[in-house]
C-alpha positions, -999 to 999 in steps of 0.1 A, spaced: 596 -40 222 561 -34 206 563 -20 172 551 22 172 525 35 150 523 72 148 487 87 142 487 123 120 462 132 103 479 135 71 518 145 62 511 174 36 491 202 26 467 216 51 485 195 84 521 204 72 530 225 103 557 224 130 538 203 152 536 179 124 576 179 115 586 175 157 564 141 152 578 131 120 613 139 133 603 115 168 596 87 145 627 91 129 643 88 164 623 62 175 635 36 143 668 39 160 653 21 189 629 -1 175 600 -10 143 582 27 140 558 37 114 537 69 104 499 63 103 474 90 89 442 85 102 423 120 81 436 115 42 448 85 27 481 85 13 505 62 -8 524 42 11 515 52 44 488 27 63 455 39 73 443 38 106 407 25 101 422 -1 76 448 -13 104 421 -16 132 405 -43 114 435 -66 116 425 -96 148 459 -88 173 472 -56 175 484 -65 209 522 -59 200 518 -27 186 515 10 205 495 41 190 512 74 200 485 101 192 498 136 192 473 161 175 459 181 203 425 189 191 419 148 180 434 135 210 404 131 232 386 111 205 414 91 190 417 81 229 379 68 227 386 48 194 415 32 211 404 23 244 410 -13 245 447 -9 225 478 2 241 483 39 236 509 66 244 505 103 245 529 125 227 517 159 241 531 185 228 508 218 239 486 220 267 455 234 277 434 214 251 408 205 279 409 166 275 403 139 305 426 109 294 429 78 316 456 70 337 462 36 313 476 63 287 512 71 297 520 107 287 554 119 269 559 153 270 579 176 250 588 204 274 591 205 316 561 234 312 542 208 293 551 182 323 542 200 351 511 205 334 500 165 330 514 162 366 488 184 376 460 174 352 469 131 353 491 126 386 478 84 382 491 87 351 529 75 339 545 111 324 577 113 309 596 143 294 616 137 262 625 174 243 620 180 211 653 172 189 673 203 172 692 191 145 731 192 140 732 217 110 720 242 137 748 255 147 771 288 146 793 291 119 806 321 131 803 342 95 794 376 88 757 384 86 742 406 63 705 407 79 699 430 115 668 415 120 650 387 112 614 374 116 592 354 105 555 364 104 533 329 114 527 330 151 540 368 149 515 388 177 498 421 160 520 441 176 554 430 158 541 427 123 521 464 125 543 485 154 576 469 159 587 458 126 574 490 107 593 511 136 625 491 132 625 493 88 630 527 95 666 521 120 681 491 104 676 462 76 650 436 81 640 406 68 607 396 68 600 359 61 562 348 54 570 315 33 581 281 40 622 283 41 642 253 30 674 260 47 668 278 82 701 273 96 717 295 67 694 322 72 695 320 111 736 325 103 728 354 84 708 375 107 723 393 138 688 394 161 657 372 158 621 382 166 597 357 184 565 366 198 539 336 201 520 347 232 491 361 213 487 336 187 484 308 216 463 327 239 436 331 205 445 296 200 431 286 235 463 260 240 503 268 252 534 268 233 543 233 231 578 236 225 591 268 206 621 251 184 625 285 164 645 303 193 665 275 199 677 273 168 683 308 163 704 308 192 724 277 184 727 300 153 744 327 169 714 347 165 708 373 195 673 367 202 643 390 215 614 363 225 581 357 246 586 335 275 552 318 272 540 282 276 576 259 262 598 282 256 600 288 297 621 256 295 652 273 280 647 308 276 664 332 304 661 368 294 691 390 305 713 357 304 708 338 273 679 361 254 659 391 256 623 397 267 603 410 231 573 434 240 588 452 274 562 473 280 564 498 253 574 501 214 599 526 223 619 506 249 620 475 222 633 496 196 661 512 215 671 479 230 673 458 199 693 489 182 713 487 213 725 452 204 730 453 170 755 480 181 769 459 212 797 435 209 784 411 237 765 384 228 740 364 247 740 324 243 731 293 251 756 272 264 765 237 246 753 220 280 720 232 273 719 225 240 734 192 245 699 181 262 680 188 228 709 168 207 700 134 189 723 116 209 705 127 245 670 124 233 676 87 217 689 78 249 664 92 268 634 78 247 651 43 249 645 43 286 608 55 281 600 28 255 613 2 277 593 14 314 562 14 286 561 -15 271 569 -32 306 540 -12 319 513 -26 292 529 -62 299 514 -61 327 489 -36 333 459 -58 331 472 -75 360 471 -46 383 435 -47 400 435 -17 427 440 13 402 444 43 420 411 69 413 414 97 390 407 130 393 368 130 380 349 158 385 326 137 404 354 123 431 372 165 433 333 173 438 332 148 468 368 162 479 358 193 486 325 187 499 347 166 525 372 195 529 342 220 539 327 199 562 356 188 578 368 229 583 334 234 598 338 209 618 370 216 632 356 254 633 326 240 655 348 218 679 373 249 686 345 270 693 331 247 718 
């Protein structure tokens, strides 16, 4: 099996994010399966390799670059045209035209469904993101009502809903990296999610959404936005609740409502199993091994199926219109 180099940009400072940790946390995964290695490609660091210092080296026919970072992808996919490259594709809607010699690993179905659409010539795969094993209930008392935490929060949480709630119950506002989520996620009763602004400013989807998840896994009862990833898992009325329902009002009287209620919405350890190490590692062994047969022999294959150019969907239509007209013309006569 080749050996994986995975392209970031850099591992710390202004690139430490949570798209950044779900890749560092694949790599991790993959090195159970085979040789895997972190590559920046921005800022050179010590002891990490450097892309444009690797591509000088004669054969890099046994190796495969995954590239991940949305807004580089389209040109790191120029710069490695003639090497074997994987997709990691986390979000979606980053307006990029990729070949169909690029297979395409997804991280959540909303994000599949998506390449289907966009690449259907092109090999797709889902493999969801990991949630580690110190996520999980440990059935304590909690001290916090509400928890949030403020990057990605929409306008209306930090300035209407939070402020409204502060004066109801006890909240706990994070705004600051936190070394040990699952404690505080076994602290609080409800967690507050609301990402569908900050995406739709952002012009791209939620890739993923790990925050809920773990927060549920938590026992956390969660009030979340349904957008982009988090569609995967997320069932409001059966394992969450919809945040923002249509007015301020409403969402304060139905969080109140829960932190009073003794029922408590979950998600079940079959769904969760899905998003377990042991699942994913599985599921990524089977991927890795349709690749790499796929780039044995995918110089070999000489009728590639046409992709969807803007020129060839222009000529589709064209044919579509004349051949309606034409069937309108024929009926009429």
């Amino acid at each position: 099996m080749r050996k994986l180099y995975f392209l970031v940009p850099g591992t710390d400072g202004k690139f430490a994010c949570g798209g950044l940790w779900a890749e560092l946390k694949t790599v991790a995964l993959a090195q159970q399966i085979c040789d895997a290695e972190v590559v920046t490609y921005r800022q050179r660091e010590s002891g990490k390799l450097f892309l444009d210092d690797l591509l000088r080296e004669q054969n890099l026919d046994n190796v495969i670059f995954v590239i991940s970072w949305g807004f580089d992808v389209g040109k790191l996919a120029a710069k490695l045209q003639k090497y074997h490259v994987i997709y990691h594709a986390h979000s979606s809607g980053y307006q990029i035209n990729l070949p169909s010699s690029i297979p395409i690993i997804t991280v959540s179905r909303n994000t599949l469904g998506y390449w289907g659409q966009q690449a259907p010539n092109s090999l797709i795969y889902y493999l969801p993101n990991q949630i580690s094993a110190e996520f999980i209930n440990l059935h304590q008392s909690r001290d916090i009502d509400v928890l949030v935490q403020t990057r990605k929060s929409s306008e209306y949480l930090i300035k209407s809903l939070i402020p409204a709630l502060e004066k109801k119950c006890q909240v706990f506002v994070v705004d600051s990296y936190v070394d040990n989520l699952p404690t505080l996620f076994n602290r609080a009763k409800v967690y507050l999610y609301d990402s569908a602004e900050y995406w739709q400013l952002q012009g791209v989807s939620e890739g993923f959404g790990l925050q809920p998840m773990e927060a549920l896994a938590c026992g956390c009862q969660v009030f979340s936005s349904v957008n982009g990833g988090l569609s995967d898992y997320l069932d409001p009325g059966f394992n969450c609740y919809k945040i923002a329902g249509y007015a301020l009002e409403y969402d304060v009287a139905k969080i109140l409502k829960v932190l009073e209620s003794s029922v408590s919405l979950a998600l079940s350890e079959t769904v969760l199993s899905e998003y377990r190490t042991e699942n994913i590692v599985h599921r990524l062994q089977v991927i890795l091994t349709e690749i790499n047969d796929f780039f044995d022999y995918k110089n070999n294959y000489l009728a590639k199926i046409p992709d969807f150019t803007k020129i060839r969907l222009a000529k589709l239509f064209t044919q579509r219109v004349f051949a309606k007209i034409k069937k309108k013309y024929l009926q009429g006569n």
